[in-house]
C-alpha positions as a Markdown table, in Angstrom:
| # | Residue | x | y | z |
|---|---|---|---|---|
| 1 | Unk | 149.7 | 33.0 | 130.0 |
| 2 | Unk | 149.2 | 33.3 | 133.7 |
| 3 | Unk | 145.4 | 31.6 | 134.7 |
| 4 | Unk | 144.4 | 33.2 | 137.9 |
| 5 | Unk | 140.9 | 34.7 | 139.0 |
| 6 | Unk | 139.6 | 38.1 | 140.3 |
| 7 | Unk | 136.4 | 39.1 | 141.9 |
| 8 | Unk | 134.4 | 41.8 | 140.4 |
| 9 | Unk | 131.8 | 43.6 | 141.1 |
| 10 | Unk | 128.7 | 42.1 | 138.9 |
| 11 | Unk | 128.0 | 45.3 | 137.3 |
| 12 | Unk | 131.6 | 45.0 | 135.8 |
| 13 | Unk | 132.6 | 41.4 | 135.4 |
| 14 | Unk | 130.3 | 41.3 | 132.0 |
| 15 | Unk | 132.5 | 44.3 | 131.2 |
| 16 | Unk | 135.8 | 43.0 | 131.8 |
| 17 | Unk | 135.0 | 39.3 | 130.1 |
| 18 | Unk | 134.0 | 41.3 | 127.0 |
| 19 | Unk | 137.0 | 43.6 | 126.9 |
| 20 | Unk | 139.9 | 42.2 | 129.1 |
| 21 | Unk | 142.4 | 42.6 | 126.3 |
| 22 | Unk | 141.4 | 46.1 | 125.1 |
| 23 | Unk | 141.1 | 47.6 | 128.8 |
| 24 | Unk | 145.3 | 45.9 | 129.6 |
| 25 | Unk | 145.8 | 48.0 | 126.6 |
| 26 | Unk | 145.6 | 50.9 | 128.6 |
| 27 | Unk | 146.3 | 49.3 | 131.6 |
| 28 | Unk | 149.7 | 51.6 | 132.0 |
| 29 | Unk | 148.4 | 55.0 | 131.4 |
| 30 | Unk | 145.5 | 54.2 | 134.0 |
| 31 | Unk | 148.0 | 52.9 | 136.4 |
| 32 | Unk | 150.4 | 56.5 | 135.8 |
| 33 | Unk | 146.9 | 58.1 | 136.8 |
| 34 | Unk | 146.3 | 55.8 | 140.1 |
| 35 | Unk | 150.1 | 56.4 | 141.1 |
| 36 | Unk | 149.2 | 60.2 | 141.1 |
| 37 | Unk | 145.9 | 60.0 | 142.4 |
| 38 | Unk | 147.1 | 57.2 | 145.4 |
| 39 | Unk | 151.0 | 57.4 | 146.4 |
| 40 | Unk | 152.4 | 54.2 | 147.4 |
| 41 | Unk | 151.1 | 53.2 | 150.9 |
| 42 | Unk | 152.8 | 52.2 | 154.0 |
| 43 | Unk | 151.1 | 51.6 | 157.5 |
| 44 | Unk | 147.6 | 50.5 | 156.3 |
| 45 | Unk | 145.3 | 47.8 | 155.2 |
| 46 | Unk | 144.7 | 46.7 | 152.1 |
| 47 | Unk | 141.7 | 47.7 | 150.2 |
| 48 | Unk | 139.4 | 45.1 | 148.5 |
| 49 | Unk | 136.5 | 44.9 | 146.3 |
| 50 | Unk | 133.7 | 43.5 | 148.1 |
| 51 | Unk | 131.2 | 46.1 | 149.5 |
| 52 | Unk | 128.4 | 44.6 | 151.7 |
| 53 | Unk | 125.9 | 46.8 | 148.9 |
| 54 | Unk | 127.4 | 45.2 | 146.2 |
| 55 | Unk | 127.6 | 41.6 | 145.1 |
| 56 | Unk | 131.0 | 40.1 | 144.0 |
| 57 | Unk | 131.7 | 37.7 | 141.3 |
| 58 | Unk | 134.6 | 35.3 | 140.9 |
| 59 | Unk | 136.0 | 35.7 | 137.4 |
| 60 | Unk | 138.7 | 33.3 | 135.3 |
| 61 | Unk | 141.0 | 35.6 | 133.5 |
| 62 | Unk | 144.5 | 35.1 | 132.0 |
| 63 | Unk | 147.0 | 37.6 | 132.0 |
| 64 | Unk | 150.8 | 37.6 | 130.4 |
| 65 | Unk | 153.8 | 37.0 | 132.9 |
| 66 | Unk | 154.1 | 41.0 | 132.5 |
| 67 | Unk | 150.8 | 41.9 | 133.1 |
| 68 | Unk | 150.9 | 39.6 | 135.9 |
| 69 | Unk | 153.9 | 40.8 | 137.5 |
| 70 | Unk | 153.2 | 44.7 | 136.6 |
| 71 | Unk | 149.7 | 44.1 | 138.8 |
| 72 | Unk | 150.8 | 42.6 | 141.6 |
| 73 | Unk | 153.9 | 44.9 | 142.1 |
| 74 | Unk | 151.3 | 48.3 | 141.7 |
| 75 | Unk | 148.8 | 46.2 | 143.9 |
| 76 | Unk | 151.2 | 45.6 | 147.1 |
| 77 | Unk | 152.7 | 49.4 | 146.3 |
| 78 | Unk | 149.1 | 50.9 | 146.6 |
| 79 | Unk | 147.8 | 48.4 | 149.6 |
| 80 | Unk | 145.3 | 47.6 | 147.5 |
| 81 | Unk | 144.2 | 44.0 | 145.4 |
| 82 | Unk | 144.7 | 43.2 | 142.4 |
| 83 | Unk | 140.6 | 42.9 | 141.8 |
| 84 | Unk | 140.7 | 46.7 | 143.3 |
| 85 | Unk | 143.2 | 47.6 | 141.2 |
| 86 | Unk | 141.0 | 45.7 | 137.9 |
| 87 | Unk | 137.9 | 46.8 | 139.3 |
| 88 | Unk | 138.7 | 50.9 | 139.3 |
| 89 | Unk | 141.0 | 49.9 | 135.7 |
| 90 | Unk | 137.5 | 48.7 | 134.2 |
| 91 | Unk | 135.7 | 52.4 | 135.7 |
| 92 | Unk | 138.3 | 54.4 | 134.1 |
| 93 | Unk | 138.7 | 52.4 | 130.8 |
| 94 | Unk | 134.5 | 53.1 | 130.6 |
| 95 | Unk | 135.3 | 56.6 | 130.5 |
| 96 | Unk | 135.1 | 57.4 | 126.5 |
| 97 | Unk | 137.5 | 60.4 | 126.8 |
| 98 | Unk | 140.6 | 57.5 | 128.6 |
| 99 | Unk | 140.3 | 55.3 | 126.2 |
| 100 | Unk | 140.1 | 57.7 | 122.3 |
| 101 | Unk | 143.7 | 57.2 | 122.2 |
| 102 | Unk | 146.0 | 54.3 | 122.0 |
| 103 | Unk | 148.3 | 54.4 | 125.3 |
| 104 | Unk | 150.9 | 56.6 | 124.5 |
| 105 | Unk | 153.3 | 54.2 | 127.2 |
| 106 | Unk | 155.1 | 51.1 | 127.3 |
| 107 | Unk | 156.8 | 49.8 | 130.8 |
| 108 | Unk | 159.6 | 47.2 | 132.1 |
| 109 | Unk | 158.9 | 45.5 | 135.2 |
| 110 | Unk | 162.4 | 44.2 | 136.7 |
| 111 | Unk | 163.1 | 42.4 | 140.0 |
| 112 | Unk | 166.6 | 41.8 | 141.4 |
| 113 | Unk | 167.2 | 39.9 | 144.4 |
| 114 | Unk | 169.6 | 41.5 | 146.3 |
| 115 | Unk | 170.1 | 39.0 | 149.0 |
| 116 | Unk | 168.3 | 35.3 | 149.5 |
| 117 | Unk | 170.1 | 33.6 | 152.6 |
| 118 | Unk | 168.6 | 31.8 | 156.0 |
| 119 | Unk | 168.5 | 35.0 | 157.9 |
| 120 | Unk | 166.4 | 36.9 | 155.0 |
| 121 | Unk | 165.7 | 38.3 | 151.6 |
| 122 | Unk | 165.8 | 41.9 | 150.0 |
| 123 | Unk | 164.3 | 42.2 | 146.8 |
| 124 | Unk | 164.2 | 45.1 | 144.7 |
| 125 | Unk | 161.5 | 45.8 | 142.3 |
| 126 | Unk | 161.3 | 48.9 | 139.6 |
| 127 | Unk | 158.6 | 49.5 | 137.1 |
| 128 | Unk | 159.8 | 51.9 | 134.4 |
| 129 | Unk | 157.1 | 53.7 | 132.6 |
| 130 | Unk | 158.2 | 55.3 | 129.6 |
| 131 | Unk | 156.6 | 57.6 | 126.8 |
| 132 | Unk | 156.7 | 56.2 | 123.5 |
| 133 | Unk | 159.0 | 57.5 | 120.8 |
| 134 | Unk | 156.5 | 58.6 | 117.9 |
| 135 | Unk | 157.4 | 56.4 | 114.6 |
| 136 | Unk | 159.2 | 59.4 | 112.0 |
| 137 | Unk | 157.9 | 59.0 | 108.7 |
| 138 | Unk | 161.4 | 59.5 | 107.5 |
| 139 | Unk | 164.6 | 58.2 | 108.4 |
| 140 | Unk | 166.9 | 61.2 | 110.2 |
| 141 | Unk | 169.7 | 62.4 | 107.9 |
């Protein structure tokens, strides 16, 4: 597990100590949504949390090297952090109607680096987002 901290607002951090583990769950069907709703950004600044109306908390969280990685890749493609990105997860997880169903998704985050010399680096980063194959209650003939 990856320790790190985000900064929330205080009207969510309770939210997201309590239920860190069940709102990941559906952390890949709320990011398909955020892909749709925000293409990936060029030419801009990042957006962060903190609002001067609303006060910010630092929280401890843990996340797996997946998660992790999955997060910060969507984060830098969106221009946004990765307490932005947990902050609006936590607003659409509260929404009863995203979370009556278990996320239908699973992903692969993959990184190859192309090229790592003196004069520069080209990385390539995919996240595959896939539908998952319903279990068949019996084998195919």
């Amino acid at each position: 597990m990856i320790v790190t901290s985000v900064s929330l607002p205080e009207s969510l951090s309770g939210v997201w100590q309590g239920h860190q583990r069940e709102i990941m769950r559906y952390c890949l069907r709320i990011v398909r949504l955020m892909f749709y709703a925000r293409p990936v950004q060029t030419g801009t600044t990042k957006l962060y949390t903190r609002r001067k109306d609303e006060r910010c908390q630092r929280v401890t969280t843990r996340f797996t090297e997946a998660e992790h990685d999955t997060l910060l890749s969507v984060s830098t493609k969106l221009r946004v952090s990765v307490s932005w990105l947990i902050a609006h997860l936590i607003k659409l997880w509260l929404k009863p109607a995203r979370r009556k169903n278990c996320s239908p998704y699973v992903s692969n985050y993959h990184q190859d680096v192309n090229y790592a010399g003196g004069s520069g680096m080209a990385v390539a980063e995919s996240i595959f987002i896939w539908k998952k194959i319903p279990p068949h209650s019996k084998p195919p003939p």
